[in-house]
BADRENKE-327548 format. One record per residue (C-alpha): x, y, z; residue in three letters. Coordinates in Angstrom, 1 decimal, padded with zeros to 4 digits. Layout:
BEGIN
+--------+--------+--------+------+
|      u |      v |      w | resn |
+--------+--------+--------+------+
|      X |      Y |      Z |  ALA |
...
+--------+--------+--------+------+
END
This chain:
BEGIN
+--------+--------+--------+------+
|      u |      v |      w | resn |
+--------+--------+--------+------+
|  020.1 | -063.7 |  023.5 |  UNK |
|  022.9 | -061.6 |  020.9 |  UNK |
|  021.9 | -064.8 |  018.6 |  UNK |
|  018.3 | -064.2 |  018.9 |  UNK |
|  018.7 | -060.3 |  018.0 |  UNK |
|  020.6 | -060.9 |  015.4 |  UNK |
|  017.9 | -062.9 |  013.7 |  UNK |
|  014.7 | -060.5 |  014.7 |  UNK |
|  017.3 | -058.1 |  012.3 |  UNK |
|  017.8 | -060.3 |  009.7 |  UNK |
|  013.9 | -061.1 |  010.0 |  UNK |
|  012.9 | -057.5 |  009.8 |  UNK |
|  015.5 | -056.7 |  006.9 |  UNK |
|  013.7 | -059.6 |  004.9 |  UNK |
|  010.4 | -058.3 |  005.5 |  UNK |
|  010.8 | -054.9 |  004.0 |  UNK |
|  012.7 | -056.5 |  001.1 |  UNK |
|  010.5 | -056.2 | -002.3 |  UNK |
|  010.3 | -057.3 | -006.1 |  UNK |
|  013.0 | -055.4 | -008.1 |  UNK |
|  011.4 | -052.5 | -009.9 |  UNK |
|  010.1 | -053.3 | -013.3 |  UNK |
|  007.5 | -051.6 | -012.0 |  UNK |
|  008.4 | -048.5 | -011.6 |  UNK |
|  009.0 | -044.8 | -013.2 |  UNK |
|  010.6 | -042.0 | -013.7 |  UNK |
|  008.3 | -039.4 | -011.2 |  UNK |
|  007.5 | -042.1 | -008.8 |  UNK |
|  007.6 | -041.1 | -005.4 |  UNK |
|  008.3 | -044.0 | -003.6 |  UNK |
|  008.5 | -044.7 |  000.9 |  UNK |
|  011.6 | -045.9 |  002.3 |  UNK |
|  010.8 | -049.5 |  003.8 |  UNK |
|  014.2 | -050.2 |  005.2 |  UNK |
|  016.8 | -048.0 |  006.5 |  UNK |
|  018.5 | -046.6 |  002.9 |  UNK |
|  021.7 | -045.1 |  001.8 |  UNK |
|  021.8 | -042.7 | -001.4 |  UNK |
|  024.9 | -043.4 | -002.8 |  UNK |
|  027.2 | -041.5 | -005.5 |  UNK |
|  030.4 | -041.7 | -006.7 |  UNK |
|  031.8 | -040.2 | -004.1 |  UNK |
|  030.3 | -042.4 | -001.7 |  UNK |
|  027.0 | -042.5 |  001.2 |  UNK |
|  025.3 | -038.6 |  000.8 |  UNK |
|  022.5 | -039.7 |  002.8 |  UNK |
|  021.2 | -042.1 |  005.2 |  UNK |
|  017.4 | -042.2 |  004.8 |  UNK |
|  014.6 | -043.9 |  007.6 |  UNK |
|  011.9 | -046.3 |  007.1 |  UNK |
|  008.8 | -043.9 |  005.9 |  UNK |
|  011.1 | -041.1 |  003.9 |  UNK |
|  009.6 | -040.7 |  000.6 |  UNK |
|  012.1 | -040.1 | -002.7 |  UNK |
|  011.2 | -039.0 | -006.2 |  UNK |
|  012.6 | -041.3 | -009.0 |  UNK |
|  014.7 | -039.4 | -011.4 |  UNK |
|  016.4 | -041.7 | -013.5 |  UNK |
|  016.2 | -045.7 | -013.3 |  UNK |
|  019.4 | -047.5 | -014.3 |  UNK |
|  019.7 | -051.2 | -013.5 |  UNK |
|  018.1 | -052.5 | -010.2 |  UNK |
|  019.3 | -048.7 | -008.8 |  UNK |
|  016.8 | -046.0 | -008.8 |  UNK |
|  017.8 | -042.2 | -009.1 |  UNK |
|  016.6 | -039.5 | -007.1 |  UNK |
|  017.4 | -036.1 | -006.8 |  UNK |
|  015.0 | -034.3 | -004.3 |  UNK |
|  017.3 | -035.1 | -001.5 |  UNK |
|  021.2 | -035.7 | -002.2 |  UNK |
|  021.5 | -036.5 | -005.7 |  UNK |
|  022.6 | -040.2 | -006.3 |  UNK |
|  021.5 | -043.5 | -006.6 |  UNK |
|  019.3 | -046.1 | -003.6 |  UNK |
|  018.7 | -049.3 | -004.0 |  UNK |
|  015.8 | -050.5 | -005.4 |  UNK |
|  014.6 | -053.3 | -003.0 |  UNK |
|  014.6 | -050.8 |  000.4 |  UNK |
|  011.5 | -048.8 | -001.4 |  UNK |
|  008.2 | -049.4 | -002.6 |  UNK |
|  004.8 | -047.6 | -003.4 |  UNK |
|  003.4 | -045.9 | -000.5 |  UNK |
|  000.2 | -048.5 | -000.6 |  UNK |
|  002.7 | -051.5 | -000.6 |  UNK |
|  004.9 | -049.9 |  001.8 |  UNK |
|  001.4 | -049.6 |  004.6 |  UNK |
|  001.8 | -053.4 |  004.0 |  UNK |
|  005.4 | -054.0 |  004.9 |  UNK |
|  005.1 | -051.4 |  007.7 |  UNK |
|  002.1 | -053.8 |  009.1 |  UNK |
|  004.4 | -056.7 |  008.8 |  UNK |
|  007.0 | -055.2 |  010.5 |  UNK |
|  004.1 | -054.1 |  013.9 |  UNK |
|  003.2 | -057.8 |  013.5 |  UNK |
|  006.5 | -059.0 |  013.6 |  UNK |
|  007.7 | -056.8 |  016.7 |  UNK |
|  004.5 | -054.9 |  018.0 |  UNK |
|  007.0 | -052.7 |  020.4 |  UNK |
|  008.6 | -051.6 |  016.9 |  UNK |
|  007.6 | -047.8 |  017.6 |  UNK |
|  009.7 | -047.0 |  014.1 |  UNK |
|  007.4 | -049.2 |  012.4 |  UNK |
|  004.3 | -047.1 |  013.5 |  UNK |
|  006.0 | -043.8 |  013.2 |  UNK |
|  006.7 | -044.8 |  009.6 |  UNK |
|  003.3 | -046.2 |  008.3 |  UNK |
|  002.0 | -043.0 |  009.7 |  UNK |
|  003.8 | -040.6 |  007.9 |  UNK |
|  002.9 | -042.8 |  004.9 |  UNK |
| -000.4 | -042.9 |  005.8 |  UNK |
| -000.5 | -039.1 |  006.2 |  UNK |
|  000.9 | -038.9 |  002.6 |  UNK |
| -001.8 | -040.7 |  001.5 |  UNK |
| -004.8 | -038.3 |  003.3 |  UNK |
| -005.8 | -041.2 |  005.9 |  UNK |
| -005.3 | -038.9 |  008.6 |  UNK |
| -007.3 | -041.2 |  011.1 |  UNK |
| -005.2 | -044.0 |  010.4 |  UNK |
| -002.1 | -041.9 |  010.5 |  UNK |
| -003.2 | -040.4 |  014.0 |  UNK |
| -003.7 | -043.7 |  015.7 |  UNK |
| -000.4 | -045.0 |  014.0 |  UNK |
|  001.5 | -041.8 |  015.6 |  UNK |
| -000.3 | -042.2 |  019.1 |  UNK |
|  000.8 | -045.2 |  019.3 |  UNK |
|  004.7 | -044.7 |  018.5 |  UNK |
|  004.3 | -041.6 |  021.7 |  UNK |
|  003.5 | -044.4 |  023.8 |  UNK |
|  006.1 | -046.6 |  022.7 |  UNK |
|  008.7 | -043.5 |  022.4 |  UNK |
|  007.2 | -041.0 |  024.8 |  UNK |
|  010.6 | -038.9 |  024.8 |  UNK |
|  010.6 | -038.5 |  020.8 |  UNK |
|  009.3 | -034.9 |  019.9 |  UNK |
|  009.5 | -036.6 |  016.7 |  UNK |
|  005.9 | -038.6 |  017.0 |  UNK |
|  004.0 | -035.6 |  018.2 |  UNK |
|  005.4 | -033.5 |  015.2 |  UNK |
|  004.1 | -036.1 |  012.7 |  UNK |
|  000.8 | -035.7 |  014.7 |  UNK |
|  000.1 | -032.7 |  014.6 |  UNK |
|  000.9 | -032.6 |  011.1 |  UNK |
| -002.3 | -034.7 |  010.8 |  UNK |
| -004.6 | -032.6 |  013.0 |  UNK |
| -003.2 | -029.3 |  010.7 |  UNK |
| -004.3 | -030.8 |  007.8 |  UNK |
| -007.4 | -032.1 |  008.9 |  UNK |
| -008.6 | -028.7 |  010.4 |  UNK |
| -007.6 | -028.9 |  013.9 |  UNK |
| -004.8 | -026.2 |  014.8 |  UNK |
| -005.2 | -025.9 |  018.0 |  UNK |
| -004.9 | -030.0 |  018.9 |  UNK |
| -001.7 | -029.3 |  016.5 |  UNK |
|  000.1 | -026.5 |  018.4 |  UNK |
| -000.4 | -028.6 |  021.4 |  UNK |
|  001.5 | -031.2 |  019.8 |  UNK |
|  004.0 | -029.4 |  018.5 |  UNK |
|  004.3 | -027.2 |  021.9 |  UNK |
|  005.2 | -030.6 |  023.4 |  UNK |
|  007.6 | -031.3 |  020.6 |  UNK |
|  009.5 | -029.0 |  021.2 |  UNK |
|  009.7 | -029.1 |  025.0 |  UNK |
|  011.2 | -032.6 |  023.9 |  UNK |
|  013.0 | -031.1 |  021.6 |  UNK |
|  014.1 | -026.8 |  021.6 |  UNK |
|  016.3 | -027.4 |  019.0 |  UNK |
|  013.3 | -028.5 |  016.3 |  UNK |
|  013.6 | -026.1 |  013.4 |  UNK |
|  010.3 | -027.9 |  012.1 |  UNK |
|  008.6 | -027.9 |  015.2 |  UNK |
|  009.0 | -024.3 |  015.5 |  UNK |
|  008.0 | -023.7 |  012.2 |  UNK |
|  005.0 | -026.2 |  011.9 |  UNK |
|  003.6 | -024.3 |  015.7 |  UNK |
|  004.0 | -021.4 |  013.5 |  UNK |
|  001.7 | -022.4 |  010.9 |  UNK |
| -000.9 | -022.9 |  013.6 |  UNK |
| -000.2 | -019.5 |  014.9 |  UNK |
| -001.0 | -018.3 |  011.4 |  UNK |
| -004.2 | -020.5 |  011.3 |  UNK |
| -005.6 | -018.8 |  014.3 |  UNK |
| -005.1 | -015.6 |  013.3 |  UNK |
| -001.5 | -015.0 |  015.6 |  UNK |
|  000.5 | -013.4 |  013.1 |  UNK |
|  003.0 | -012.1 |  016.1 |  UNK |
|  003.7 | -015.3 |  017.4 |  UNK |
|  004.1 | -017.0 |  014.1 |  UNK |
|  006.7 | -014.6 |  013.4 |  UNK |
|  008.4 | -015.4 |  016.6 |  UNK |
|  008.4 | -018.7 |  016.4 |  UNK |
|  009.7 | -019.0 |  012.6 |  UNK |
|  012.4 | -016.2 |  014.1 |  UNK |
|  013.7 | -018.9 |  016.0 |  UNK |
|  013.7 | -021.8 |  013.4 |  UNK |
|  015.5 | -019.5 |  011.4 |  UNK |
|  018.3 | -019.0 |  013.9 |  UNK |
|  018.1 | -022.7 |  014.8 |  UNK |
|  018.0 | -023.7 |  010.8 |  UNK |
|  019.5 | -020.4 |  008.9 |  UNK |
|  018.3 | -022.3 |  005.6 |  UNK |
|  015.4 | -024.0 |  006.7 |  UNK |
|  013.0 | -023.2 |  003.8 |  UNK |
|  009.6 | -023.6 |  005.4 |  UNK |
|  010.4 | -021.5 |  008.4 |  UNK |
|  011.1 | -018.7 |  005.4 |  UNK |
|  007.8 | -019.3 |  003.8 |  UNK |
|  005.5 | -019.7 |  007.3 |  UNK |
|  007.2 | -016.1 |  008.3 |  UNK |
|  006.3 | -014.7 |  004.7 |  UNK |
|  002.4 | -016.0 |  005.4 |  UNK |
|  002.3 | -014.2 |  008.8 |  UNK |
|  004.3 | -010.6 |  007.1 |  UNK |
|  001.6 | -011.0 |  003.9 |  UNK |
| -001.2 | -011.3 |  006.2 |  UNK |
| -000.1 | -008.5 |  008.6 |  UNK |
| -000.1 | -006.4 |  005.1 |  UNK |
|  004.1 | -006.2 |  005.3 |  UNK |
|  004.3 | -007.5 |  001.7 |  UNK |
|  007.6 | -006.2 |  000.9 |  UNK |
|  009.3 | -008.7 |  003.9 |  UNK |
|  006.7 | -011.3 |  003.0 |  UNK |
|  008.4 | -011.0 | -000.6 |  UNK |
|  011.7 | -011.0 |  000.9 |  UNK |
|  011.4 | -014.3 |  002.4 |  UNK |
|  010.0 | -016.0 | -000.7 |  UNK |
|  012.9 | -014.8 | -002.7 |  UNK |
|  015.1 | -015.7 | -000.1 |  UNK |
|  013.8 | -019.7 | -000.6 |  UNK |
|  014.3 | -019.2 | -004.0 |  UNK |
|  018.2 | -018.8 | -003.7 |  UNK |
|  018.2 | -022.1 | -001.0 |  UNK |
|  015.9 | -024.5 | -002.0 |  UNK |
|  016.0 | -026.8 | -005.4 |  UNK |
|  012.4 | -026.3 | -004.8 |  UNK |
|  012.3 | -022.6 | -004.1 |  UNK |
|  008.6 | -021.7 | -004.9 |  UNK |
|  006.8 | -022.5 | -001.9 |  UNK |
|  007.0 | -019.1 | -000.4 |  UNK |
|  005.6 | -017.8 | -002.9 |  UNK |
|  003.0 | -020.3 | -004.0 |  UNK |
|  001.6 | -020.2 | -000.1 |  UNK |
|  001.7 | -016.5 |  000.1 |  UNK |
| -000.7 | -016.6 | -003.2 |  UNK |
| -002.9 | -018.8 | -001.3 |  UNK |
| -003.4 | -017.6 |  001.5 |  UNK |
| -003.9 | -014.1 |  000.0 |  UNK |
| -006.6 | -016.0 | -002.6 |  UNK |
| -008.4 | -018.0 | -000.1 |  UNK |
| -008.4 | -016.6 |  003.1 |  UNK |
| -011.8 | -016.4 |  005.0 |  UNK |
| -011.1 | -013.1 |  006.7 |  UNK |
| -011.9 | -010.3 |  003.8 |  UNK |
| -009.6 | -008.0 |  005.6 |  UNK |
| -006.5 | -010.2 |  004.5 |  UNK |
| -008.0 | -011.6 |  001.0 |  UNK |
| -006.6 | -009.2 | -001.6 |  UNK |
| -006.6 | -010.8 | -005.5 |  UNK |
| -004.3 | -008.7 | -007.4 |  UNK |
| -001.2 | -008.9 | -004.4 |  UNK |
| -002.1 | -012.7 | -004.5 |  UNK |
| -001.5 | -012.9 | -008.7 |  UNK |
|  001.9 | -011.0 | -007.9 |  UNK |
|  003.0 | -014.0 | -005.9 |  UNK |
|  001.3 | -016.7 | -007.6 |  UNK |
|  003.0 | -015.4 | -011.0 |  UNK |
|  006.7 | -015.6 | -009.5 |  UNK |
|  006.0 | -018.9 | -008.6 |  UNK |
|  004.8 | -019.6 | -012.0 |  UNK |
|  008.1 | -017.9 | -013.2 |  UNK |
|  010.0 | -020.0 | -011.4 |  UNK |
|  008.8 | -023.5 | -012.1 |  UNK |
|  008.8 | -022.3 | -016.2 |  UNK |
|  005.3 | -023.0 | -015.8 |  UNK |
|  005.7 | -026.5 | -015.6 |  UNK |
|  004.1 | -027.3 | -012.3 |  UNK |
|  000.5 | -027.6 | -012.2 |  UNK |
| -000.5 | -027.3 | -008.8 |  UNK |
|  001.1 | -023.7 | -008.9 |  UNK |
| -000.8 | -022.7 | -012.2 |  UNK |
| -003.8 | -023.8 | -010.3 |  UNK |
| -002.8 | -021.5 | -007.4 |  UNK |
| -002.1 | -018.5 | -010.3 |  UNK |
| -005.6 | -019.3 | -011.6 |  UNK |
| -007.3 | -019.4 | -008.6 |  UNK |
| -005.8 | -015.7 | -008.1 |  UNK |
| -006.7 | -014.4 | -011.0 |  UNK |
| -010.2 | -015.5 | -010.0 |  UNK |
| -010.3 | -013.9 | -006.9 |  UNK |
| -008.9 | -010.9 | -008.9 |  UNK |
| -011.9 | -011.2 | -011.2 |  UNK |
| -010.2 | -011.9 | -014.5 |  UNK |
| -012.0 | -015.3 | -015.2 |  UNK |
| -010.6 | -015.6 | -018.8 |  UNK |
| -007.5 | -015.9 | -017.4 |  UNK |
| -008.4 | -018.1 | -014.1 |  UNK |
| -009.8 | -020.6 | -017.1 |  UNK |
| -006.6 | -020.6 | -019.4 |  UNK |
| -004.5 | -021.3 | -016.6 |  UNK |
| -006.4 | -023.9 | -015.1 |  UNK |
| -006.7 | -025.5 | -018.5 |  UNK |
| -002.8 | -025.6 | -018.3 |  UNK |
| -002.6 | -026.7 | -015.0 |  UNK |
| -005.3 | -030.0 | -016.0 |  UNK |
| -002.7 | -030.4 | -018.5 |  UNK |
|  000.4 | -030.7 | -016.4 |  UNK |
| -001.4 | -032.4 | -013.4 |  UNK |
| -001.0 | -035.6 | -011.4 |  UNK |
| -003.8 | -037.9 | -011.4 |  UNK |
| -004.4 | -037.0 | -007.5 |  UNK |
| -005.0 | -033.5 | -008.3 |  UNK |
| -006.5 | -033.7 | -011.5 |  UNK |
| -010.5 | -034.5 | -010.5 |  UNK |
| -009.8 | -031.1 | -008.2 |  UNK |
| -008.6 | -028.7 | -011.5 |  UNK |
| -011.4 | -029.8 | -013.5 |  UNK |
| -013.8 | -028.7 | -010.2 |  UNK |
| -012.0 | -025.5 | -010.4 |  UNK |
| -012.1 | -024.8 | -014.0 |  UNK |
| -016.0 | -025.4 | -014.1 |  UNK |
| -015.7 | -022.6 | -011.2 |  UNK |
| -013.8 | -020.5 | -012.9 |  UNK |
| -015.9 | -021.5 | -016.6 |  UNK |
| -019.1 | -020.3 | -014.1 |  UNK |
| -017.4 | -016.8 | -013.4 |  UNK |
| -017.1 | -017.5 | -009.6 |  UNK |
| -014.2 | -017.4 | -007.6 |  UNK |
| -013.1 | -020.9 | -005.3 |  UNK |
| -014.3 | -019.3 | -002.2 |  UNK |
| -017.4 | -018.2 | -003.5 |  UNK |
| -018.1 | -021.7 | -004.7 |  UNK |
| -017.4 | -023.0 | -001.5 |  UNK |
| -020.0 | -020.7 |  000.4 |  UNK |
| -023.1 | -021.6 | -001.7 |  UNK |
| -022.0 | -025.2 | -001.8 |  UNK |
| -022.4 | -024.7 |  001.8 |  UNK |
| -018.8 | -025.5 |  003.5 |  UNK |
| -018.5 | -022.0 |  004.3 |  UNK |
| -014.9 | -020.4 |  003.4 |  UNK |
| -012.2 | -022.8 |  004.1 |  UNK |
| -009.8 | -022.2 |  007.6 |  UNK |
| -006.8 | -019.8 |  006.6 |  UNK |
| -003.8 | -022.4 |  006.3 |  UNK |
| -000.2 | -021.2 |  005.8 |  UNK |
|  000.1 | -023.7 |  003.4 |  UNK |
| -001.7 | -024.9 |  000.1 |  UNK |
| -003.7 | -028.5 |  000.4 |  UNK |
| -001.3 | -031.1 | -000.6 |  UNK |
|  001.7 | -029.2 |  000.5 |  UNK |
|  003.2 | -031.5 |  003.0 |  UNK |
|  004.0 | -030.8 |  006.4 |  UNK |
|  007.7 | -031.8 |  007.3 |  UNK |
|  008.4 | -034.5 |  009.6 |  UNK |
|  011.4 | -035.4 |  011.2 |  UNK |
|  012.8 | -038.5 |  010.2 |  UNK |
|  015.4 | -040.5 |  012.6 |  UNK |
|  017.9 | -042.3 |  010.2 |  UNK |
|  018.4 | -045.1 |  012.3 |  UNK |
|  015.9 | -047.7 |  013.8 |  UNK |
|  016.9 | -047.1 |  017.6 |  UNK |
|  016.6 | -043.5 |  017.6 |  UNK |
|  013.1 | -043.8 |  017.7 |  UNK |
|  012.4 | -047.7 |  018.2 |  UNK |
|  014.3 | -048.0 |  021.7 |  UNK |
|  012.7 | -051.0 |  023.1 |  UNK |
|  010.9 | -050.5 |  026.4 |  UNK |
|  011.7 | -052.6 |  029.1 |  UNK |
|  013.7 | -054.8 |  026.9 |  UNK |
+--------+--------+--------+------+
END
């Protein structure tokens, strides 16, 4: 039997094993397909699970540099693009259907990729392999946040953190519900705790500033962003959320233009204006603030600086903005009516936990 295991490893190993990396470059983000070590000089920084995603830095060799996580180096071979990786992840279910990592994996990648249905049915199916893991029901909700479903989320995420109390992201992804529905109180009780559980936690910083900005408390809602800016690499997403929220928001009671530039415009600050989803956020503000010269120069700038997933979505906006109408006008006499107040711009990814090691969350049952 210890002979047999041994080979379902070296089986699986070999299945998430790909073609060295002429293929890829610098800005790549690339999935995890086998458990992963970034390495430095000084040794392992960071053990990474099948399904984490990593941004290519640098490429030297057949090793691949990233610094979004702990700066250093990872194998080449353990990663691949997110569409190839859905492959290996299927090979792995195939290989060992009760392989609830495997599913819990291709579900956050295909999350990452917007196939929220697919990603739903992946995660319901790791619960049932790994009904104790608050970790599945996180990832799932995730999906029903971003597909326009809080209320199926904050189930999930109530249960993940019965599973789990000490989840700093489950706290603060229920939190982001309580902001979608309009529960400011509870969203600020619930990121009070990730904050105590997670002192550094970013997002539970940038949720709270949501519910402050839209309880008109601007000055704490600012004091939270700038906070993230002193612990994150990344430190914009307080702000760049806050400016959204304050842009887009259905409920004309919260909307407010010119207290949505202020934010949008630190985030701009921040990134040197290099980032084009936050000049699209800036632009989208100064729309709502009814300076449509502006809203069109900065969109112009954002096209510019834009992925290719995001650009088709600027050059919507800038013919808005060319039109003199703001996004959420545009919306309305397309006929989608104003979008759902989200604590968090599209495309800003929810967290999910990710268990470094296969039999954290791929326990066999009844094996």
């Amino acid at each position: 039997m210890q002979v047999f295991r041994f080979l379902q490893a070296v089986a699986a190993t070999c299945l998430a094993v790909q073609p060295a990396l002429a293929q890829y470059k610098i800005g790549d983000r690339l999935v995890v397909i086998s458990q992963a070590e970034i390495i430095s000089a000084g040794g392992i920084r960071q053990v990474l699970g099948r399904g984490q995603d990593v941004r290519v830095d640098d490429i030297a060799g057949d090793r691949l540099i990233v610094k979004n996580l702990a700066a250093g180096w990872i194998d080449s071979n353990l990663v691949a693009r997110p569409e190839v990786a859905v492959g290996t992840f299927s090979d792995q279910i195939a290989f060992d259907p009760l392989d609830a990592g495997a599913f819990y994996a291709r579900g956050i990648t295909r999350a990452n990729l917007n196939q929220y249905d697919l990603a739903i049915a992946d995660f319901t199916q790791a619960i049932k392999l790994g009904p104790t893991h608050a970790c599945g029901f996180i990832g799932r909700g995730n999906c029903y946040s971003n597909t326009g479903d809080p209320v199926k989320a904050n189930t999930d995420y109530t249960e993940a953190i019965r599973l789990d109390p000490n989840s700093a992201i489950a706290f603060t992804n229920r939190a982001r519900t309580w902001n979608a529905t309009g529960d400011f109180a509870n969203a600020i009780t619930d990121t009070n705790e990730a904050i105590r559980l997670a002192p550094t936690y970013a997002n539970a910083y940038s949720a709270r500033a949501v519910a402050f900005a839209c309880m008109k408390r601007f000055d704490e809602a600012f004091a939270d962003c700038d906070r993230i800016a002193t612990i994150s690499p990344a430190g914009v997403s307080g702000f760049n959320d806050v400016a959204w929220v304050l842009a887009m928001s259905p409920d004309a009671g919260i909307r407010d233009g010119k207290r949505a530039v202020d934010f949008a415009t630190k985030a701009v600050a921040l990134t040197n204006r290099m980032d084009g989803n936050v000049l699209d956020t800036l632009a989208i503000a100064w729309a709502e603030a009814s300076d449509f010269t502006q809203a069109v120069i900065l969109e112009q700038q954002a096209i510019a600086l834009s992925a290719d997933r995001d650009r088709v979505d600027f050059e919507n906006h800038l013919k808005v903005f060319q039109a003199k109408r703001t996004l959420l006008d545009d919306q309305i006499a397309a006929g989608q009516g104003p979008v759902p107040l989200s604590s968090t711009k599209p495309r800003t990814r929810q967290t999910s936990p990710l268990p470094p090691q296969r039999q954290n969350l791929a326990a066999k049952v009844n094996r």
